[in-house]
VOLO-57547 format. One line per field, with one value per atom (N, C-alpha, C, O): residue number from 1; residue in three letters; atom name; x, y, z. Coordinates in Angstrom, 2 decimals. Each point is the difference from the previous one (the first is absolute). Layout:
! VOLO-57547
pos: [NUM | ...]
code: [Ala | ...]
site: [CA | ...]
x: [X | ...]
y: [Y | ...]
z: [Z | ...]
This chain:
! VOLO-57547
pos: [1 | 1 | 1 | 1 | 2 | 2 | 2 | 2 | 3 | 3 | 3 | 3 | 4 | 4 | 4 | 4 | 5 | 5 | 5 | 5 | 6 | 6 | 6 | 6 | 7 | 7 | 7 | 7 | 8 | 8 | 8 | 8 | 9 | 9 | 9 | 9 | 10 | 10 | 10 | 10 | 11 | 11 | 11 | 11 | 12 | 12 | 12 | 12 | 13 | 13 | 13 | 13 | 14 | 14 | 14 | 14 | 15 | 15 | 15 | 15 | 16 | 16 | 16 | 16 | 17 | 17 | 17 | 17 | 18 | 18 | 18 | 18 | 19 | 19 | 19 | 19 | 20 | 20 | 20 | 20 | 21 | 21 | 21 | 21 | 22 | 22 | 22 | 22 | 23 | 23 | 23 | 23 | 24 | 24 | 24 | 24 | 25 | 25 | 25 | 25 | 26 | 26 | 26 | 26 | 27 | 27 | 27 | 27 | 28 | 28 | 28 | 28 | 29 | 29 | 29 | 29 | 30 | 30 | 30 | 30 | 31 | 31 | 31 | 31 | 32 | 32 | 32 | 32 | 33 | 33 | 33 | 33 | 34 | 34 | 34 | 34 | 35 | 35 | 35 | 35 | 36 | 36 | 36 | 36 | 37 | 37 | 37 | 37 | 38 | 38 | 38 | 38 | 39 | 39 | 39 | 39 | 40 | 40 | 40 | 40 | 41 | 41 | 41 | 41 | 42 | 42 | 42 | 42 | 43 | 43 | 43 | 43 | 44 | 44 | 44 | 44 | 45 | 45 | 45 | 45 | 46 | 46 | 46 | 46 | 47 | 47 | 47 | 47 | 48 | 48 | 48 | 48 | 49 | 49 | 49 | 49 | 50 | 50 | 50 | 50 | 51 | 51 | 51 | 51 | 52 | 52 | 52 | 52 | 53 | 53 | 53 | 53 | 54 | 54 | 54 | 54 | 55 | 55 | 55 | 55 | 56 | 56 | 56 | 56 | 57 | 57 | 57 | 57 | 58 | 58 | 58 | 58 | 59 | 59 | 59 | 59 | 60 | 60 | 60 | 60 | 61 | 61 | 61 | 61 | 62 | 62 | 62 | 62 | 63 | 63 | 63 | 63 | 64 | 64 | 64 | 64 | 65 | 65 | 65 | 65 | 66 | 66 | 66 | 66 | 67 | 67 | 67 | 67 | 68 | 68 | 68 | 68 | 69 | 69 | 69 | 69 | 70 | 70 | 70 | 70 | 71 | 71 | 71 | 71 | 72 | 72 | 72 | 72 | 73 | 73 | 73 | 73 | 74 | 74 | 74 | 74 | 75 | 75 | 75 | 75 | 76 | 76 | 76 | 76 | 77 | 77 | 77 | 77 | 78 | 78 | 78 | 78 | 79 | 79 | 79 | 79 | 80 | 80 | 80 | 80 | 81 | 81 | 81 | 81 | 82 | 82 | 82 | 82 | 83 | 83 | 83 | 83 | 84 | 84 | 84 | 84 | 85 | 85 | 85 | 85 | 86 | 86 | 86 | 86 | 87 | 87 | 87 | 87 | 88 | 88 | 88 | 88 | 89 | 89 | 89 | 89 | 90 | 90 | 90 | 90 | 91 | 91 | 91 | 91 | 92 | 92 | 92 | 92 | 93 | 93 | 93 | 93 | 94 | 94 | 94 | 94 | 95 | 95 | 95 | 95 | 96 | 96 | 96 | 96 | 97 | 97 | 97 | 97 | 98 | 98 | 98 | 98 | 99 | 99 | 99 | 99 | 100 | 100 | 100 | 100 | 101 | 101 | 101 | 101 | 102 | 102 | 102 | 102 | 103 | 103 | 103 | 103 | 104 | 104 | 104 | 104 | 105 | 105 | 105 | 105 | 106 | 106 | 106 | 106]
code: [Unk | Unk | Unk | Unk | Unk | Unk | Unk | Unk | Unk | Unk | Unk | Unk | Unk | Unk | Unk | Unk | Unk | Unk | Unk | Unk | Unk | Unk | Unk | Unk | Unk | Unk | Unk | Unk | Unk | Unk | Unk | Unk | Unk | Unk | Unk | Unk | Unk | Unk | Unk | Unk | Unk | Unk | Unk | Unk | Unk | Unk | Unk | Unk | Unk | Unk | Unk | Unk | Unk | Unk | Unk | Unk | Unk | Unk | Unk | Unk | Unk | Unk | Unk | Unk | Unk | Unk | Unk | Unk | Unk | Unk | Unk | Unk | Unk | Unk | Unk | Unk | Unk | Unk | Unk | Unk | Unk | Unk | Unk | Unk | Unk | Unk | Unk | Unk | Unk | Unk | Unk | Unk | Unk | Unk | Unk | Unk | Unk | Unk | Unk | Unk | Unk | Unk | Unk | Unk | Unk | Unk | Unk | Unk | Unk | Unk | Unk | Unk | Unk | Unk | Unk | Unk | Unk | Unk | Unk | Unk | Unk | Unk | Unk | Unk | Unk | Unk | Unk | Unk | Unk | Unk | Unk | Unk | Unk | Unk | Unk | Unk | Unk | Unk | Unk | Unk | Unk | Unk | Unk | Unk | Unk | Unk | Unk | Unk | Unk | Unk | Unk | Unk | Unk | Unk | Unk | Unk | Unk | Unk | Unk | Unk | Unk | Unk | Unk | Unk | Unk | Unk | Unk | Unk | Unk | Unk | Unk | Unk | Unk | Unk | Unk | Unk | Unk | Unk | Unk | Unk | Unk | Unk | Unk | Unk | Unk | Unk | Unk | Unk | Unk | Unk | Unk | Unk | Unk | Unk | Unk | Unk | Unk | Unk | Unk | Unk | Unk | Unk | Unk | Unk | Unk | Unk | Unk | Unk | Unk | Unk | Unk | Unk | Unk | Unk | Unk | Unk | Unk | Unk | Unk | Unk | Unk | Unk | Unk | Unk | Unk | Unk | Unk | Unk | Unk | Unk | Unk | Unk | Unk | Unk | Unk | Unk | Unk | Unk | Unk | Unk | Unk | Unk | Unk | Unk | Unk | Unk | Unk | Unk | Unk | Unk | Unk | Unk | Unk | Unk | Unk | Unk | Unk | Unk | Unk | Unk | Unk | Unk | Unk | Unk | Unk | Unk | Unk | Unk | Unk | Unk | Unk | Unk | Unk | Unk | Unk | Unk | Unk | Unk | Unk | Unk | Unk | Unk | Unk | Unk | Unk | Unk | Unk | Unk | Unk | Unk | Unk | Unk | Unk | Unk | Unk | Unk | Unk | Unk | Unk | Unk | Unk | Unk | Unk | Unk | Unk | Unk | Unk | Unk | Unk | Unk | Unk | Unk | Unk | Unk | Unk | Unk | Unk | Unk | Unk | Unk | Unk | Unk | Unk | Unk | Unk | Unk | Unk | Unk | Unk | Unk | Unk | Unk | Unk | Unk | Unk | Unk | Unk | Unk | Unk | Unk | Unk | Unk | Unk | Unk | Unk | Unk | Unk | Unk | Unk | Unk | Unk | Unk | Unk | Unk | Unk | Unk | Unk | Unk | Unk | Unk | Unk | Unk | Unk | Unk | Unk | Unk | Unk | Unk | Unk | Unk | Unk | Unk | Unk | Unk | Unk | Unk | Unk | Unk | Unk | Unk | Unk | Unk | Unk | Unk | Unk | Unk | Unk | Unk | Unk | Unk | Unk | Unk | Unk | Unk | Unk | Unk | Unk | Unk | Unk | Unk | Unk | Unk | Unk | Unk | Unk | Unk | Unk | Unk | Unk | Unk | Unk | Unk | Unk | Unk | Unk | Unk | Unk | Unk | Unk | Unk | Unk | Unk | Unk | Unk]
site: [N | CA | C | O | N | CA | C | O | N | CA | C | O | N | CA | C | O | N | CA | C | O | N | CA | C | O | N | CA | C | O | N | CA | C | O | N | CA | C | O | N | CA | C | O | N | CA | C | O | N | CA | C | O | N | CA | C | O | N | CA | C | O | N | CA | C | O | N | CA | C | O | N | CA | C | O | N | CA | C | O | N | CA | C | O | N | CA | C | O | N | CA | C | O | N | CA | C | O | N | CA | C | O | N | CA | C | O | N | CA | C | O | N | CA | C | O | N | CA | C | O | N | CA | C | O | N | CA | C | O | N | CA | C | O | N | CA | C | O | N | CA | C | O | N | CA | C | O | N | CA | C | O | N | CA | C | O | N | CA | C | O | N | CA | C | O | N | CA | C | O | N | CA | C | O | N | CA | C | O | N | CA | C | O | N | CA | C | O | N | CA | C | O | N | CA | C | O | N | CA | C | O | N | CA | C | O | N | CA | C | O | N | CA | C | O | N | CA | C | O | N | CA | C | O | N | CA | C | O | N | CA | C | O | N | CA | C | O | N | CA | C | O | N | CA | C | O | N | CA | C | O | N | CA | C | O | N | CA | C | O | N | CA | C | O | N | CA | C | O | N | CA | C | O | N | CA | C | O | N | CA | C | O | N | CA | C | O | N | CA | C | O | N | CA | C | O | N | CA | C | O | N | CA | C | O | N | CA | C | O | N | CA | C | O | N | CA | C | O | N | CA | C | O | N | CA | C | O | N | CA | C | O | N | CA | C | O | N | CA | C | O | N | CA | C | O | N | CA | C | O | N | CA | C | O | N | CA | C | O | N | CA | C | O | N | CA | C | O | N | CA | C | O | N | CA | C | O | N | CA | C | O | N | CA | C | O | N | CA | C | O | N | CA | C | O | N | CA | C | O | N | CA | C | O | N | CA | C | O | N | CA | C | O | N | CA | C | O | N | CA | C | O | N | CA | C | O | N | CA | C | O | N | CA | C | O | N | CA | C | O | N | CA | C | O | N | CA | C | O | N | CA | C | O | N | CA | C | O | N | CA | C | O | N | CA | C | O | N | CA | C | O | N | CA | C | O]
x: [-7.84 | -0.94 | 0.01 | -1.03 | 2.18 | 0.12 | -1.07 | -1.06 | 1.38 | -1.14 | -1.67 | -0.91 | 0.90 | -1.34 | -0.67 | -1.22 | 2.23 | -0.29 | 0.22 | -0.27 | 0.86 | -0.60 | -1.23 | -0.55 | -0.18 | -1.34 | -0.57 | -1.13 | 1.20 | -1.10 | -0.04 | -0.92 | 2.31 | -0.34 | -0.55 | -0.86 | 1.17 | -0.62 | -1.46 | -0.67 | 0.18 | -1.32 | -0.83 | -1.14 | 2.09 | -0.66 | -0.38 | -0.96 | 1.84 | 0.60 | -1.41 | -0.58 | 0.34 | -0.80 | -1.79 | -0.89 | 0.68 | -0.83 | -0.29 | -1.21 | 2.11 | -0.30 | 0.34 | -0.13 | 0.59 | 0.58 | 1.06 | 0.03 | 0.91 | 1.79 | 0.09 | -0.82 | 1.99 | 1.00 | 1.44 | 0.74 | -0.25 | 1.22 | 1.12 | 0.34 | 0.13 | 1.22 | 1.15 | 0.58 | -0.38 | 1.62 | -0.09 | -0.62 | 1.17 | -0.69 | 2.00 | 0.81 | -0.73 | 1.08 | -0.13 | -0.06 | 0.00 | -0.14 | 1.46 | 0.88 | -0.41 | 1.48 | -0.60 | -1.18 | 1.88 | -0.18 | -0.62 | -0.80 | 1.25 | -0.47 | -1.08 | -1.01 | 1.19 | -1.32 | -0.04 | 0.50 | -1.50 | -0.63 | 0.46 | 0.06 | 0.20 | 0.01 | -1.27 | -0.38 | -0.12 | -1.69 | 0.16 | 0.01 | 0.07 | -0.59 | -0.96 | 0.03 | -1.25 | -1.36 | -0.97 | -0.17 | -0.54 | -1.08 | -1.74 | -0.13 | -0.56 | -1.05 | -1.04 | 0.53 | -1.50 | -1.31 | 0.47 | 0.53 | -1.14 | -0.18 | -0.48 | 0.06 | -0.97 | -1.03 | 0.63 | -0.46 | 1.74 | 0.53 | 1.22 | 0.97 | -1.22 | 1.36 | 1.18 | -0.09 | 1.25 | 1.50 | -0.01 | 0.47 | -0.95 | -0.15 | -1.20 | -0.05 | -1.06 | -1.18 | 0.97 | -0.31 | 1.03 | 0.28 | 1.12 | -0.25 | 1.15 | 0.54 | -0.67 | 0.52 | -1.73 | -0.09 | -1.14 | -0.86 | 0.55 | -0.61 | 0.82 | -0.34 | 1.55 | 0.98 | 0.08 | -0.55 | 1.60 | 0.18 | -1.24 | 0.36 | -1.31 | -1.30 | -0.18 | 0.28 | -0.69 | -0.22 | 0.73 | -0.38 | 1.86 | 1.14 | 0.53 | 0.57 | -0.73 | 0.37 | -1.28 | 0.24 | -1.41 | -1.29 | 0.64 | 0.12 | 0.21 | 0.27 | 0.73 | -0.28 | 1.95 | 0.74 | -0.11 | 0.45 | -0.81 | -0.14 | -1.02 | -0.07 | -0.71 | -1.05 | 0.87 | -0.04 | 0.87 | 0.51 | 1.22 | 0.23 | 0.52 | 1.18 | -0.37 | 0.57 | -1.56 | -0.21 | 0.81 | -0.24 | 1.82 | 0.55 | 1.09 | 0.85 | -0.74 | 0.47 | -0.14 | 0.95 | -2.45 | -0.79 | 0.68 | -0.02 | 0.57 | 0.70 | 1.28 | 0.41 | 0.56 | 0.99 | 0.38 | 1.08 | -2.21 | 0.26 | -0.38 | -1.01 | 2.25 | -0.15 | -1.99 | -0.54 | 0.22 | -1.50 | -1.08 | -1.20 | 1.97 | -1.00 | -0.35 | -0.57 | 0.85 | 0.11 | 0.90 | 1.20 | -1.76 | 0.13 | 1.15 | 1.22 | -1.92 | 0.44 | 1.14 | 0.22 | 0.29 | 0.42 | -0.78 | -0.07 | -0.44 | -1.05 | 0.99 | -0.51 | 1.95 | 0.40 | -0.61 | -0.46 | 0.89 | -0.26 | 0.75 | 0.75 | -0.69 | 0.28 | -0.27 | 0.28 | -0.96 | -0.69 | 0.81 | 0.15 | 0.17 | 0.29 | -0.35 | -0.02 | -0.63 | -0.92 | 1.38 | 1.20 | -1.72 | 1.06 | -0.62 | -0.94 | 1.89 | 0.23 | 1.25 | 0.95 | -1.07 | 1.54 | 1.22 | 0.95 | -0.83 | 1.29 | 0.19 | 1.17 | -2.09 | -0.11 | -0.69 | -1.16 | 1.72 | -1.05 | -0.51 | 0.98 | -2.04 | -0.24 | 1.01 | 0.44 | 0.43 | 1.31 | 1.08 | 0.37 | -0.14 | 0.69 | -0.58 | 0.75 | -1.85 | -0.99 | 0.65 | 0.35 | -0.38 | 0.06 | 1.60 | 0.35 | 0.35 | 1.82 | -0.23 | 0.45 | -0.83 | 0.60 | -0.52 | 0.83 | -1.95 | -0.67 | 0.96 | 0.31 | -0.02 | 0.79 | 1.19 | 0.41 | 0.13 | 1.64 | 0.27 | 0.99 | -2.21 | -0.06 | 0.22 | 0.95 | -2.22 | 0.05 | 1.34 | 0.71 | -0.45 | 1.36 | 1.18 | 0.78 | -0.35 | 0.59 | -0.13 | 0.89 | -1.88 | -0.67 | -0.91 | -0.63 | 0.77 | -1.13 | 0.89 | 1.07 | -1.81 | 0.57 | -0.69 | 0.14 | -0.82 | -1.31 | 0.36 | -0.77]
y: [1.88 | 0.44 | -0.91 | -0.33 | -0.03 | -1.19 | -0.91 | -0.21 | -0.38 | -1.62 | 0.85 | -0.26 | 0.90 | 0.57 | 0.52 | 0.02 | 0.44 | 0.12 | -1.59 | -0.24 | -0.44 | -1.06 | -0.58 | -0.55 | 0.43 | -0.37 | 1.04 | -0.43 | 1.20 | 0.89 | -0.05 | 0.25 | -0.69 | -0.69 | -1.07 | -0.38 | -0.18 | -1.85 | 0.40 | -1.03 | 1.76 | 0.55 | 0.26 | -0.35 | 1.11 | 1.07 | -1.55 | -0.21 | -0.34 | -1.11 | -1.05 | -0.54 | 0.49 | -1.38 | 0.95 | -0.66 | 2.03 | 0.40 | 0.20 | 0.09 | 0.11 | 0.22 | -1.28 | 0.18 | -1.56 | -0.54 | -0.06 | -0.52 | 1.08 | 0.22 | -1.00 | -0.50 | -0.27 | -0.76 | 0.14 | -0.36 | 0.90 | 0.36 | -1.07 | -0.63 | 0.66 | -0.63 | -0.20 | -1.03 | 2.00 | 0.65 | 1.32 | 0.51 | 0.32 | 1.04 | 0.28 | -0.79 | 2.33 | -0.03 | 1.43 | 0.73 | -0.24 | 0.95 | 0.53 | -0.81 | 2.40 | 0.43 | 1.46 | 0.21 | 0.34 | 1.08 | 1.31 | 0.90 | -1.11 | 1.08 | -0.65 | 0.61 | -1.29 | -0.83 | -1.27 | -0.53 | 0.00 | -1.25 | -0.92 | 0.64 | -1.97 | -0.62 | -0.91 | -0.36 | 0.05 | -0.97 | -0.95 | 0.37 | -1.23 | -1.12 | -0.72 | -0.94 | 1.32 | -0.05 | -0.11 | 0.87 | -2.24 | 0.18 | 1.10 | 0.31 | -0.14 | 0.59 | -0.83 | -0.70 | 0.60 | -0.05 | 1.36 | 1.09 | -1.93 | 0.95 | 0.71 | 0.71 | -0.53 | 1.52 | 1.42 | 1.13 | -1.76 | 1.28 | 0.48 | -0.60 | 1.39 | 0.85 | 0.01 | 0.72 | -1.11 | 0.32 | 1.57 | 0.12 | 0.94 | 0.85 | 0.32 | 1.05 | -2.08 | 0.60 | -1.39 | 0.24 | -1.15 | -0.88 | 1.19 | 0.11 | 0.66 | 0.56 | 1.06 | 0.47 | 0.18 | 0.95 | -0.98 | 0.87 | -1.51 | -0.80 | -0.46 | 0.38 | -1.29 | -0.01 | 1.23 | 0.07 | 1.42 | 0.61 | 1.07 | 1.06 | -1.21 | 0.99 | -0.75 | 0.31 | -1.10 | -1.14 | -0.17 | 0.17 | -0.67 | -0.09 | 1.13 | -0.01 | 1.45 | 0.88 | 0.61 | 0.62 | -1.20 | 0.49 | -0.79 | 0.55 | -1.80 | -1.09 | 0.37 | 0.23 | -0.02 | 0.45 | 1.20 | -0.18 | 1.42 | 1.07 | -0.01 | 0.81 | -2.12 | -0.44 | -0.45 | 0.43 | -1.38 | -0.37 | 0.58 | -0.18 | 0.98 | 1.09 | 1.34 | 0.62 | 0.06 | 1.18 | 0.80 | 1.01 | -1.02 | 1.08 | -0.17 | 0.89 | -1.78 | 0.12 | 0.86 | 0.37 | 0.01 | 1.10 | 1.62 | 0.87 | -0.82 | 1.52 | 0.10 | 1.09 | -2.45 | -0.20 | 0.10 | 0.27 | -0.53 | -0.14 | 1.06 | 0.67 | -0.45 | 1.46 | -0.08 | -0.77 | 1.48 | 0.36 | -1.00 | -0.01 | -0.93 | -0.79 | -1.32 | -1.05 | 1.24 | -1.65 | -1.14 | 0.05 | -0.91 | -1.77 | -0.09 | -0.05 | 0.06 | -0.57 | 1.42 | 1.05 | -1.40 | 0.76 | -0.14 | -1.18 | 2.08 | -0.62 | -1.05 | -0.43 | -0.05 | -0.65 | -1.50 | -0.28 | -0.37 | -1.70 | -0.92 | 0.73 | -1.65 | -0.49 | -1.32 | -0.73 | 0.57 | -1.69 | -0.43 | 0.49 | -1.56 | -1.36 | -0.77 | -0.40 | -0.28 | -1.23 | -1.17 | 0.29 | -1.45 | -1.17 | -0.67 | 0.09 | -0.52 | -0.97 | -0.74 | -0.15 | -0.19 | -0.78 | 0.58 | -0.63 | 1.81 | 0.70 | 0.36 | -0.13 | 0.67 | 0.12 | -0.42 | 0.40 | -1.80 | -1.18 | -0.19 | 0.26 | -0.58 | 0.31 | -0.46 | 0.99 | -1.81 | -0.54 | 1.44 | 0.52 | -0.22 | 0.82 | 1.74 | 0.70 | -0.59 | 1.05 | -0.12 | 0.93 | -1.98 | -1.00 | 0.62 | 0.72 | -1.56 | 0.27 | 1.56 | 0.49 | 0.16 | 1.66 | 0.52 | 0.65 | -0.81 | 0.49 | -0.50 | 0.78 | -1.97 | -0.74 | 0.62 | 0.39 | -0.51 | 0.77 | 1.67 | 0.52 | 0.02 | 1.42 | 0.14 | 0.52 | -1.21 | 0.35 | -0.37 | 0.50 | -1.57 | -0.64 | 0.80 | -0.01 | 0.86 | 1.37 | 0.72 | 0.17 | 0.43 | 1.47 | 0.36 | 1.03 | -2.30 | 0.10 | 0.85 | -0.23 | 1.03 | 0.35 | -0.52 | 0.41 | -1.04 | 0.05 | -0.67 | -0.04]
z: [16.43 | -1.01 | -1.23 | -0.58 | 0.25 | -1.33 | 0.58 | -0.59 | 1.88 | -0.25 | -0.01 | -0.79 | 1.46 | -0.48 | -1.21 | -0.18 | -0.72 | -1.09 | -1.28 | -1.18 | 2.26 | -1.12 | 0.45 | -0.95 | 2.12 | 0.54 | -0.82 | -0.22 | -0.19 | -0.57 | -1.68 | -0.76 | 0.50 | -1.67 | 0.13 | -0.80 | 1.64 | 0.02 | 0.32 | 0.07 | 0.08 | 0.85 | -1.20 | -0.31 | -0.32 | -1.10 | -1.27 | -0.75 | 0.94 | -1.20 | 0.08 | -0.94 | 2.10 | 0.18 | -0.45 | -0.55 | 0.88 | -0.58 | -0.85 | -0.21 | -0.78 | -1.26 | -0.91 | -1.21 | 1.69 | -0.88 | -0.81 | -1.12 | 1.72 | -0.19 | 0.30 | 0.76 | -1.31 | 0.19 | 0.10 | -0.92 | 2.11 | 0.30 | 0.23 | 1.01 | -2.31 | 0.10 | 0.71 | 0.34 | -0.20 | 1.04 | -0.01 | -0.94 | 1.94 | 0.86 | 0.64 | 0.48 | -0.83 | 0.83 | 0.12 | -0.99 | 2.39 | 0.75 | -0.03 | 0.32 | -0.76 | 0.67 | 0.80 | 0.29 | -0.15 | 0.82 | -1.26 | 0.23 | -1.06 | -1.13 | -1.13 | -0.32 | 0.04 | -0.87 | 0.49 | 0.98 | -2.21 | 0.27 | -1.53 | -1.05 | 1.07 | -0.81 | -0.08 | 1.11 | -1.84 | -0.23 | -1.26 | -1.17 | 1.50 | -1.35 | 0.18 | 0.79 | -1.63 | 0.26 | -1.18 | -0.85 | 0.91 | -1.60 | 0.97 | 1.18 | -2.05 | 0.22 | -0.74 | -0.87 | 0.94 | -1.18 | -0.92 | 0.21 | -1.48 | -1.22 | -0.15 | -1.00 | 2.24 | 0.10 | 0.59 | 0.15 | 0.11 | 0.87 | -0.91 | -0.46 | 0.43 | -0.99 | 0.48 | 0.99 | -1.11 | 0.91 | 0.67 | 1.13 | -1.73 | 0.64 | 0.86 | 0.65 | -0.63 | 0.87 | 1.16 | 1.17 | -1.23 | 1.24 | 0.51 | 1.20 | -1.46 | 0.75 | 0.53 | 1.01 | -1.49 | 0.82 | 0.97 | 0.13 | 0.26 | 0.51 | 1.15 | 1.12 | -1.26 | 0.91 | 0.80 | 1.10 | -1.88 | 0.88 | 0.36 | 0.50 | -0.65 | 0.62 | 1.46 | 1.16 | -1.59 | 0.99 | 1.23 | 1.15 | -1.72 | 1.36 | 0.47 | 1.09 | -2.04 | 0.51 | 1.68 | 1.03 | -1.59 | 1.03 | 1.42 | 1.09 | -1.35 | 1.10 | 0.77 | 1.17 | -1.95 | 0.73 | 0.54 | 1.12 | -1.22 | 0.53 | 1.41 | 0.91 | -1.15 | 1.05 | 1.14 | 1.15 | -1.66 | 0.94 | 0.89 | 1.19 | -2.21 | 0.43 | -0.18 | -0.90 | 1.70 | -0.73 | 0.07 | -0.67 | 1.61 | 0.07 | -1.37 | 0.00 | -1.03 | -1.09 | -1.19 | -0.69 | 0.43 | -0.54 | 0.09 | -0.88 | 2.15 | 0.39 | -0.48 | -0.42 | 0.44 | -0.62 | -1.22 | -0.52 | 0.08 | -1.67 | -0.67 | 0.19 | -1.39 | -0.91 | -0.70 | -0.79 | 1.27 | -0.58 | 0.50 | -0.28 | 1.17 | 1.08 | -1.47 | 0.28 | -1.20 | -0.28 | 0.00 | -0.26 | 0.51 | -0.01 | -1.41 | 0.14 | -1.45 | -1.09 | -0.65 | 0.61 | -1.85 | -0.60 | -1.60 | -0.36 | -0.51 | -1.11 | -0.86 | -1.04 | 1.37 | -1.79 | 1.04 | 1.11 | -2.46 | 0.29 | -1.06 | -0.66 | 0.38 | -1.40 | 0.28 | 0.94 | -2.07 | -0.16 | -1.62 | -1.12 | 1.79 | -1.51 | 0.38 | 1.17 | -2.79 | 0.39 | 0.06 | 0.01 | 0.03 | -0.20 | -1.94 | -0.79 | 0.90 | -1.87 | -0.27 | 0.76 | -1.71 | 0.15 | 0.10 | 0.46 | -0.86 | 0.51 | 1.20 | 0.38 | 0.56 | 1.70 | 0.09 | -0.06 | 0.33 | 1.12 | 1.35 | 0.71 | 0.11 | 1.18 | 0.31 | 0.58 | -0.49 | 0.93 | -0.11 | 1.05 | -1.74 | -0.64 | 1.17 | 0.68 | -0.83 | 0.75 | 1.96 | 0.73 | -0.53 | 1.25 | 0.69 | 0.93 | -2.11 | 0.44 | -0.04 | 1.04 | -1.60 | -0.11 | 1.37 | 0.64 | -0.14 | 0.86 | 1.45 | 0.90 | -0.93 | 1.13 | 0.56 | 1.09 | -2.87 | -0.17 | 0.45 | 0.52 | -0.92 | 0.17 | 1.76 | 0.59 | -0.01 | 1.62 | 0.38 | 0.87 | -1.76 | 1.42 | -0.21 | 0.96 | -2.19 | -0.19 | 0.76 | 0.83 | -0.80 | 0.18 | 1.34 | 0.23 | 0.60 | 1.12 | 1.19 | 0.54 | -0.46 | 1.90 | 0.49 | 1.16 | -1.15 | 1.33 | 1.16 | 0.95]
Protein backbone atom coordinates (compact mmCIF):
# COMPACT_ATOMS: atom_id res chain seq x y z
CA UNK A 1 0.00 0.00 0.00
CA UNK A 2 3.01 2.55 0.73
CA UNK A 3 4.27 2.36 -3.05
CA UNK A 4 0.83 3.01 -4.13
CA UNK A 5 0.27 5.70 -2.14
CA UNK A 6 3.21 7.40 -3.31
CA UNK A 7 1.95 6.91 -7.17
CA UNK A 8 -0.99 8.68 -6.05
CA UNK A 9 0.88 11.77 -4.49
CA UNK A 10 3.10 11.82 -7.47
CA UNK A 11 -0.28 11.60 -9.42
CA UNK A 12 -2.01 14.09 -7.41
CA UNK A 13 1.43 16.29 -7.48
CA UNK A 14 1.88 16.39 -11.21
CA UNK A 15 -1.90 17.65 -11.41
CA UNK A 16 -1.94 20.23 -9.55
CA UNK A 17 1.58 21.43 -9.82
CA UNK A 18 3.24 20.19 -6.54
CA UNK A 19 6.61 19.82 -6.32
CA UNK A 20 7.45 16.97 -4.15
CA UNK A 21 10.53 17.06 -2.67
CA UNK A 22 10.92 13.94 -0.54
CA UNK A 23 8.04 11.80 0.32
CA UNK A 24 8.34 9.24 3.12
CA UNK A 25 5.61 6.81 3.55
CA UNK A 26 5.51 4.86 7.34
CA UNK A 27 2.81 2.75 8.29
CA UNK A 28 0.97 5.53 10.40
CA UNK A 29 1.64 8.83 8.54
CA UNK A 30 3.17 10.45 5.83
CA UNK A 31 6.14 12.77 5.70
CA UNK A 32 5.99 15.43 2.43
CA UNK A 33 8.37 18.15 1.48
CA UNK A 34 6.65 19.95 -1.10
CA UNK A 35 6.35 23.71 -2.67
CA UNK A 36 2.79 24.45 -4.25
CA UNK A 37 1.82 27.58 -6.40
CA UNK A 38 0.77 30.54 -4.38
CA UNK A 39 -2.70 29.98 -5.25
CA UNK A 40 -3.11 27.11 -3.06
CA UNK A 41 -3.29 27.57 0.59
CA UNK A 42 -1.12 24.95 2.78
CA UNK A 43 -4.37 23.94 3.99
CA UNK A 44 -6.48 23.73 0.70
CA UNK A 45 -2.97 21.41 -0.65
CA UNK A 46 -3.62 19.07 2.18
CA UNK A 47 -6.99 18.58 1.90
CA UNK A 48 -6.41 18.11 -1.71
CA UNK A 49 -3.72 15.45 -1.13
CA UNK A 50 -5.73 13.54 1.30
CA UNK A 51 -9.38 13.80 -0.46
CA UNK A 52 -7.88 12.77 -3.39
CA UNK A 53 -5.50 9.78 -2.26
CA UNK A 54 -7.87 8.85 0.19
CA UNK A 55 -10.66 8.27 -3.08
CA UNK A 56 -7.61 6.29 -4.90
CA UNK A 57 -6.69 4.25 -2.37
CA UNK A 58 -9.97 2.98 -1.24
CA UNK A 59 -10.41 2.39 -5.19
CA UNK A 60 -7.84 0.43 -5.26
CA UNK A 61 -8.03 -1.50 -1.74
CA UNK A 62 -11.52 -1.36 -1.02
CA UNK A 63 -11.43 -3.80 1.69
CA UNK A 64 -9.36 -1.14 3.80
CA UNK A 65 -12.49 1.20 4.21
CA UNK A 66 -14.11 -1.70 6.65
CA UNK A 67 -10.94 -1.71 8.60
CA UNK A 68 -10.67 1.54 9.46
CA UNK A 69 -12.21 3.30 12.67
CA UNK A 70 -15.16 5.32 10.84
CA UNK A 71 -13.95 4.08 7.34
CA UNK A 72 -11.43 6.97 6.91
CA UNK A 73 -8.13 7.23 5.02
CA UNK A 74 -6.73 10.45 6.88
CA UNK A 75 -6.77 11.57 10.43
CA UNK A 76 -7.92 15.70 10.33
CA UNK A 77 -4.29 17.08 12.08
CA UNK A 78 -1.44 17.94 9.61
CA UNK A 79 1.33 20.40 10.22
CA UNK A 80 3.03 22.52 7.69
CA UNK A 81 6.40 24.70 8.12
CA UNK A 82 7.52 26.68 5.60
CA UNK A 83 11.48 26.64 5.04
CA UNK A 84 13.82 30.14 5.82
CA UNK A 85 16.98 30.39 7.12
CA UNK A 86 16.50 28.75 10.29
CA UNK A 87 14.83 25.42 8.67
CA UNK A 88 16.43 25.07 5.53
CA UNK A 89 15.23 22.77 2.73
CA UNK A 90 18.43 20.65 3.43
CA UNK A 91 17.66 20.73 6.90
CA UNK A 92 13.60 19.65 5.88
CA UNK A 93 15.43 16.69 3.73
CA UNK A 94 17.80 15.12 6.72
CA UNK A 95 14.73 15.09 9.19
CA UNK A 96 12.44 13.36 6.88
CA UNK A 97 15.36 10.70 5.91
CA UNK A 98 16.42 10.42 9.61
CA UNK A 99 12.88 9.98 10.84
CA UNK A 100 12.09 6.82 8.36
CA UNK A 101 15.41 5.21 8.94
CA UNK A 102 14.40 5.30 12.89
CA UNK A 103 11.02 4.62 12.77
CA UNK A 104 10.26 2.53 9.58
CA UNK A 105 8.77 -0.97 9.91
CA UNK A 106 7.93 -1.39 6.61
Amino acid sequence: MAKSLKVAFQEIAERYEFEIDTMEVNEDHVHLFLSAPPRYSPAHVVQILKSISARMMFKEFPKIKKQLWGGELWNDGYFVRSVGIKVTPRSCRRYIVRYLRNNSNN
